[in-house]
N, C-alpha and C positions, 0 to 999 in steps of 0.2 A: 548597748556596749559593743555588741558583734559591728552593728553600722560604723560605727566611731574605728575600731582597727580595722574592718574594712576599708575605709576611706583613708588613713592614715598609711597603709598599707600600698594601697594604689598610687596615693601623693608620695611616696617612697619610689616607687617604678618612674612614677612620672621623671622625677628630678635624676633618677641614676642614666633614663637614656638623654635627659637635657643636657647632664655631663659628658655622656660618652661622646657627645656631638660637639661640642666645642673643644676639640684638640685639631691638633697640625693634621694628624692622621686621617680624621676622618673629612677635613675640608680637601687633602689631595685627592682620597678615593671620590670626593662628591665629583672634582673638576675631573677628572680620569671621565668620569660616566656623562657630565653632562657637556662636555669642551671636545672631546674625542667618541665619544660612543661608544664606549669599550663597557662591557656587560659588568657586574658589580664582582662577581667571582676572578673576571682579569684584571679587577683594578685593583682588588685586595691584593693579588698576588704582584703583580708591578710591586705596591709598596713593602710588601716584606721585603724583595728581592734588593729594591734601592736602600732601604732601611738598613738590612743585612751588609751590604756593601758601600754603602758608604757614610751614613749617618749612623751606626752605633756608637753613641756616647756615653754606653754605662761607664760607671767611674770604677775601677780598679781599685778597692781598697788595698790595705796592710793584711797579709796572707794570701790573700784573692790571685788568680791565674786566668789568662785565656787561652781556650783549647777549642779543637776542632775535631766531633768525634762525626758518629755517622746516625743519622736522623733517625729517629724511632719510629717513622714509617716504613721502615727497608725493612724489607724481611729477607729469608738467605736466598743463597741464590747466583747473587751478582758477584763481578769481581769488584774489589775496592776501588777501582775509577769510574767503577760505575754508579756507586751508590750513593746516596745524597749526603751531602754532610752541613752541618751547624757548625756553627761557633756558639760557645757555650761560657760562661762566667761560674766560676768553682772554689771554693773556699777551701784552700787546702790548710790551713794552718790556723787553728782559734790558740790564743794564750790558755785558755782550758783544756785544751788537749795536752799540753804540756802538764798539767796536774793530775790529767788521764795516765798518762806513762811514769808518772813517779808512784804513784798510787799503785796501779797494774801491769804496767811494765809496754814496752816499746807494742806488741801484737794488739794488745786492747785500742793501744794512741791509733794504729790501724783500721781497725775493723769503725772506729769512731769517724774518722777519715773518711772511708769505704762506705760506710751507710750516708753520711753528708753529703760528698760528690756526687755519688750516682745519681741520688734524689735530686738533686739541683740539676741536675743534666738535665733528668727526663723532664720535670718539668719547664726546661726551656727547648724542649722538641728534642732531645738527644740522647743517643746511650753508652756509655764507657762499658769499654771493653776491660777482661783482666790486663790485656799489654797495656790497654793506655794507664789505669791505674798505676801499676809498677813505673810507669816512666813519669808520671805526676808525681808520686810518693818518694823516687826514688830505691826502689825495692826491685827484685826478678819476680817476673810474672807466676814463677813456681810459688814467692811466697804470697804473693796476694791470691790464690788458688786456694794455698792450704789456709790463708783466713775465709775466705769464698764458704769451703766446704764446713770452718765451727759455726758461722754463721747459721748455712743453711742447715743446721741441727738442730736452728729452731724453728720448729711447722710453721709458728702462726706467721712468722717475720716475713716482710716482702724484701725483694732485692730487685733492683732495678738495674739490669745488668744486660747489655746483648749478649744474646746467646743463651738466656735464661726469658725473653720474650713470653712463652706459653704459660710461664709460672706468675709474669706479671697480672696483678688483678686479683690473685690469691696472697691470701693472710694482711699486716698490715703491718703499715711503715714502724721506723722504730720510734717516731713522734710522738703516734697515738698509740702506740705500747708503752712509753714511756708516763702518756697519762693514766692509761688501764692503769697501769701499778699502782697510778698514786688512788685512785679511786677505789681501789682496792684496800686503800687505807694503809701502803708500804708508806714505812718512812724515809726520808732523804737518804739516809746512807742503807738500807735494804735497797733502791733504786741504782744508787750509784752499782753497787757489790753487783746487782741482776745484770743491768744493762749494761755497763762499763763506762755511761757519761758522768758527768761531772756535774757541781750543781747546779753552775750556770746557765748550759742549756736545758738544763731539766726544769730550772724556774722560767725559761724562757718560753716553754712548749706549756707549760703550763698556765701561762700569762695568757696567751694566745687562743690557748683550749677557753679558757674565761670570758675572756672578748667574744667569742662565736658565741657562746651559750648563753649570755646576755642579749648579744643582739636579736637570737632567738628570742629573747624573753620579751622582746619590746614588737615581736611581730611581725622581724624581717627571716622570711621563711625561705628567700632565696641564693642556694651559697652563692654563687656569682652575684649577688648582689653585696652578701659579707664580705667576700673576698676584697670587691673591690673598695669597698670602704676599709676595711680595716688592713690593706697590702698586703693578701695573704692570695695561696693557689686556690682556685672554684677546687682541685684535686683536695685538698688540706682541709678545708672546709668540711668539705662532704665527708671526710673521715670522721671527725671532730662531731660532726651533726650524727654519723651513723653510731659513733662511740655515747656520746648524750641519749640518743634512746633507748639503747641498750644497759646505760645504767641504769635509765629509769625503772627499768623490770625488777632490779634488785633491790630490796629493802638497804641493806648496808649504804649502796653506793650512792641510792636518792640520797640517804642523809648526808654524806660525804658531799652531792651535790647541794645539798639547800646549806653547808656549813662556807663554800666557794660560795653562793649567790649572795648570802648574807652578810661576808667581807666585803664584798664588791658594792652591795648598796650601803655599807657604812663607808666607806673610803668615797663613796658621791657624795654621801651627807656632807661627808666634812669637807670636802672640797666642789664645790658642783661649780659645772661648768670648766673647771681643769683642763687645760690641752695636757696630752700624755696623759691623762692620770691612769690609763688603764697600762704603765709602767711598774704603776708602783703596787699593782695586784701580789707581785712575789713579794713582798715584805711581809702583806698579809697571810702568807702561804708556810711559813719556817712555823 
């Protein structure tokens, strides 16, 4: 048995770098190195550079913005023409945030806002400032400060914020906080009332928490291997995987965990082989 997911395991790696290999990306970098000579580290960075500048085709949905903050590799220091900066894709507006402010009022549809963006920043290389926030939101930088500071009233919570750098790495997104609670056996409106999202995304981060812990169960131990199958951050991942074995220590939350495995191999039975079907894990979830 060990041989058998060993070798299914390997034939996993095999086929994810077979993939990585057949994109536009990586046939430029090959020609960069074997057409010019150019060392493999300058020819990654050529293609970000051209990527950057003039092939980004992400698509702009409904609420979505682009912005240009300054690169999470800058530390202080510099003046602002000197420091690097991204372009970044940000979700300012969910139709659920609107449910957020009727429910909690206009500072919760914020702080909901405010933990969304930054996260999406950082993980496409970038960090929002409080000015930039305020001018994304529409708000003065006093008041996304004064949400900055109920935020950070909760220890465990991270904030991805420049200017808050030293604190990144400590405690945990509001994602995999948002799963803690359900594992903890809260239910949807304790979750909403705690965190201030809505069910939405609370079924959505949940779905996701599902997906990873499955693929875990099938023997893919690498998050950048989940990630890349399942469109998720290697960052997310790894939370999601560090949150899963820390519930395992606890009696409550294993069960909680084998009661989410057990929907999920009944919603395969009935459906197997499904594209999406790991969508319709939140049904299973109310």
């Amino acid at each position: 048995m060990e041989a058998i997911t060993r070798y299914r395991s390997e034939h996993r790696r095999a086929e994810y770098g077979r993939l990585r290999k057949k994109t536009q990306e990586h046939e430029f970098v090959d020609r960069l190195e074997r057409e010019f000579e150019f060392s493999p580290r300058v020819s990654r960075g050529v293609l970000d550079v051209v990527g950057e500048m003039f092939f980004d085709n992400r698509e702009i949905g409904a609420g979505q913005v682009e912005y240009t903050c300054v690169s999470a590799e800058e530390g202080s220091g510099k003046t602002m023409e000197d420091l690097k900066k991204v372009r970044v894709k940000l979700t300012r507006d969910l139709v659920s945030d609107e449910d957020v402010e009727a429910r909690l009022g206009a500072s919760a549809k914020r702080k909901v806002q405010l933990l969304r963006m930054t996260e999406e920043a950082y993980d496409q290389g970038g960090l929002l400032t409080q000015e930039d926030l305020g001018r994304i939101i529409g708000v003065s930088a006093r008041t996304i400060r004064r949400d900055v500071e109920e935020l950070m009233a909760n220890k465990q919570l991270k904030l991805f914020l420049r200017g808050l750098q030293k604190d990144i790495g400590k405690g945990i997104t509001h994602k995999t906080w948002v799963v803690s609670l359900y594992l903890q056996w809260k239910t949807y409106s304790e979750i909403e009332r705690i965190t201030g999202h809505s069910a939405g995304p609370i079924k959505t981060y949940l779905n996701d928490f599902c997906r990873v812990m499955m693929a875990r169960e099938r023997g893919i131990r690498s998050a950048r291997e989940i990630g890349y199958y399942l469109g998720r951050t290697e960052r997310l991942v790894n939370e999601y995987l560090a949150l899963l074995k820390e519930a395992e220590k606890i009696r409550e939350q294993r069960t909680r965990l084998e009661s989410l495995k057990y929907q999920m191999r009944h919603l395969e039975r009935k459906s197997p082989g499904k594209k999406g079907l790991s969508t319709m894990v939140w049904k299973a979830l109310t």
